[in-house]
N, C-alpha and C positions, 0 to 999 in steps of 0.2 A: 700848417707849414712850420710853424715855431717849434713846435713836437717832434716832426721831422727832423730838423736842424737839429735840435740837442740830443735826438738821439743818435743820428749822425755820428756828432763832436762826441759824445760818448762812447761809441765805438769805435772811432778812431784812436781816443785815450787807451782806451782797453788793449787792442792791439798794437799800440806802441810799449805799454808797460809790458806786455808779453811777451815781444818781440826785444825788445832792448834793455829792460830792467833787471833781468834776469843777468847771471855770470855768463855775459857771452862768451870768455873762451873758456872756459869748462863745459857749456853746452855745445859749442864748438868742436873743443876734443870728445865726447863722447856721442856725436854725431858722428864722426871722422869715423869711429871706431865700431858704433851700432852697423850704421850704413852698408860697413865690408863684410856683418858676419855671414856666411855663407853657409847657412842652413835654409834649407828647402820650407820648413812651417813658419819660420822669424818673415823670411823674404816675403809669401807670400800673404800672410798675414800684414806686413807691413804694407806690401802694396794695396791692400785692400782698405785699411786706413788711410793711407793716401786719398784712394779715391776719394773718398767720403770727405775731404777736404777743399779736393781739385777734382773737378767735375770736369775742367778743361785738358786733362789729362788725359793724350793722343798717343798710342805706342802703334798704330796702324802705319806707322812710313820707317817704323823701326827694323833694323833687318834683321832683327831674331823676334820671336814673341816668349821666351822661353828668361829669366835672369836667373842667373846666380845667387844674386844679393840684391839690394836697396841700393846700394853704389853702384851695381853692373846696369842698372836702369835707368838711373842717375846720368853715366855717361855714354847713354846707348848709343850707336853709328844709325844712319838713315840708307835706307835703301840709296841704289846706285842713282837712281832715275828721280828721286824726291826732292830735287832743288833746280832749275836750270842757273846757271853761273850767266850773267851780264858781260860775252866775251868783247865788245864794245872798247875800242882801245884808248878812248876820251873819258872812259868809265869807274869811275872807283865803286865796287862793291860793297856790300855790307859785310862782317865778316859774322854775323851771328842770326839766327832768328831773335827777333827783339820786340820791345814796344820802345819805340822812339820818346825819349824825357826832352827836358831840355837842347835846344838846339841854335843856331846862331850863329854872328859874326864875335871874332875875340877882339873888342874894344878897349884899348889901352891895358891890358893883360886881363882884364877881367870876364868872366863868364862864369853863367848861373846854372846851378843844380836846381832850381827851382824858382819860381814866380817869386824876387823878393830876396832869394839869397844869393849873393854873387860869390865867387872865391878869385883870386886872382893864380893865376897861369902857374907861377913863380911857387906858389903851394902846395902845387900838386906834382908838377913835373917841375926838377931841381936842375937840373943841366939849363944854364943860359942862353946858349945854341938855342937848344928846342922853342926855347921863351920866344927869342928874339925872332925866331923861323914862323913861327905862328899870331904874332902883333898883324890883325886884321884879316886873320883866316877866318875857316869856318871851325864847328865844331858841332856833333853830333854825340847826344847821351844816348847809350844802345841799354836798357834793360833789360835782362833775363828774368824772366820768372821760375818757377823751381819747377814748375809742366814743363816747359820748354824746350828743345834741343839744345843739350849743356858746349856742345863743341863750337868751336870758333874756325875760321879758315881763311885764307889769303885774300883780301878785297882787290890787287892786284898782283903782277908776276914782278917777285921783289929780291932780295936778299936780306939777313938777319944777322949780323954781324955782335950785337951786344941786345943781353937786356940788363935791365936798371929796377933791382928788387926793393922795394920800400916796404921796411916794417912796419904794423899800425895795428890800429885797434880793429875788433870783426862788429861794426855799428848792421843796424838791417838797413838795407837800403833801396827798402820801399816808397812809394811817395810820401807816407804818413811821416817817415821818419826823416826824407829830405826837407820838407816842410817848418819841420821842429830844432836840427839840427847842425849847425853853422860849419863850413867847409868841412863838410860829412865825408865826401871823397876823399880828402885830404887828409882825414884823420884814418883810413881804413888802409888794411894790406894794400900792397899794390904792385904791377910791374908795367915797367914803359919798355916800349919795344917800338923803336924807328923802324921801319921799309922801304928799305935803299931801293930804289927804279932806275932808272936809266938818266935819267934828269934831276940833279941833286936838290932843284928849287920844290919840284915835286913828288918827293918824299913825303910820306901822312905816318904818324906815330901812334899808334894804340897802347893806349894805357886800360887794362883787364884791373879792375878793381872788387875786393874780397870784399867777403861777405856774414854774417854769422851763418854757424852754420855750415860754412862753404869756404874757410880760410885757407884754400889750396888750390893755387892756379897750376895745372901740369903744362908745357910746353915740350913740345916734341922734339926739340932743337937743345934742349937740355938734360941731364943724367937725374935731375936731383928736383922734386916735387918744390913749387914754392910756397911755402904754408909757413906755422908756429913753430916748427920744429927745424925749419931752417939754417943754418950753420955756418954758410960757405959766403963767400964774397959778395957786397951789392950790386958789384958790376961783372956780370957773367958774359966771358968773349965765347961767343961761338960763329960755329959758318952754315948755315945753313941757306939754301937755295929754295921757293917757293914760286908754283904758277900760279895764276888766280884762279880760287877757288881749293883750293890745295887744304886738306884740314893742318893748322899750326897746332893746336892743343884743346883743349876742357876747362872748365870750372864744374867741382863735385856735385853741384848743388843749381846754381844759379845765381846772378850777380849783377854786374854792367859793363861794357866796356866803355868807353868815351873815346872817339877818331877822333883826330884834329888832321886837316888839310890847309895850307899857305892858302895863300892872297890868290896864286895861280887858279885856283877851283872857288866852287858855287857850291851850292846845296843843290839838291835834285826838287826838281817841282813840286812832288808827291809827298818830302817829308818834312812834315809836321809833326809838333807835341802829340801824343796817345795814337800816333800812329801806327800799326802792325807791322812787320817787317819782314820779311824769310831772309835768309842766307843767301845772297847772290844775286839779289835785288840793288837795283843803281841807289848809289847814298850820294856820292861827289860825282861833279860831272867838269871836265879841264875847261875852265874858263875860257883860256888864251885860245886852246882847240877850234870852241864855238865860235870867236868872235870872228878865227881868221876863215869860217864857211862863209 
């Protein structure tokens, strides 16, 4: 058992020095830039390395089997009929396929990326409002893995009116490396995007958090990729209209996003830490809804 353990802890070291020791934004940009070439022997070759890494690598609910590139596989579309959406109108959906991290109530602005490391609110997300909107909510870490289904999509029928782009470092943001390093999310790209409903108490804020790797969040509600090479304003006004389940945008690669929901909503019975998740599966469920059945 003792053999075990330390070879464990030894390969967890190993792939954190690999994973994060390394120039992550130069492996970053030259990810960005491999990913796109569009040649027919690079791509396929490349996906066949893949494999051989990720074994959990599914492109059967994908609606091409044919890619371009390592990026056109990266952010493939799913069949029409590969997710059923939670039309449930007490229902906040997930907006990712995911493995569920860290999860909870926000206690005094505080909430943890992991068993042991907490960040506070205020860190991550810089508008007040939001802070103060979220004092004893819930709060949901959605991880991506880089197998995964890279697109994101509307957990509810909302509006989008601003997103809030945060420059940061591309840390990996596996569990080895939440484990190891201190408001991780805090330190990495990021964009906050409120979703206006009908109810302004019950609005839920998705913060898309970058990645190495993967320092490029696309949103469809925008002209301009948000990654390293970004330029334009932190605070991006736009109008965009979404029904639940609607796809909003991508990450290149894989990543996390983190929901937050007010005081008004609960967590859904099912989600727990190392949980699996699909797109369109109940995440929040309206407190006040329930109580008045």
């Amino acid at each position: 058992m003792t053999r075990l353990i330390s070879a464990l802890s030894q390969q967890e070291q190993i792939n954190f020095l690999l994973t994060n020791r390394i120039p992550r934004r130069f492996a970053t940009q030259f990810m960005g830039w491999f990913s796109q070439l569009k040649n027919p022997l690079v791509t396929k070759a490349s996906l066949k390395v893949w494999r051989l890494f990720a074994r959990d690598l599914d492109l059967s609910e994908a609606k091409k089997s044919q890619f371009t590139s390592l990026h056109d596989c990266f952010i493939r579309e799913l069949k029409d009929d590969a997710r059923c959406i939670d039309q449930q109108e007490d229902i906040i959906t997930s907006p990712c396929d995911a493995i569920v991290g860290s999860c909870g109530t926000v206690k005094n602005g505080t909430v943890f990326q992991a068993k042991g490391f907490p960040y506070d609110i205020s860190d991550l997300i810089f508008d007040k409002r939001l802070q103060d909107k979220y004092q004893n909510g819930v709060y949901v870490t959605l991880r991506l893995t880089s197998t995964m289904y890279h697109r994101f999509h509307a957990p509810m029928d909302c509006q989008v009116n601003k997103v809030t782009y945060i420059s940061g470092d591309t840390w990996n943001v596996n569990p080895i490396a939440l484990k190891r390093i201190e408001k991780l999310f805090c330190k990495n790209e990021r964009a906050v995007i409120e979703l206006l409903g009908n109810d302004e108490e019950k609005n839920i804020t998705l913060v898309p958090v970058a990645a190495i790797l993967v320092a490029s969040i696309k949103l469809h509600c925008l002209p301009d990729n948000l990654d390293m090479n970004y330029q334009g304003p932190s605070e991006i006004h736009c109008q965009a209209q979404y029904k639940k389940g609607e796809q909003m945008g991508y990450f290149q690669h894989g990543s996390t996003i983190i929901a937050f929901a007010s005081h008004h909503h609960v967590l859904c019975e099912h989600i727990k830490s190392g949980q699996r998740i699909k797109m369109g599966q109940a995440l929040f469920k309206d407190f006040d809804a329930n109580n008045l059945n």
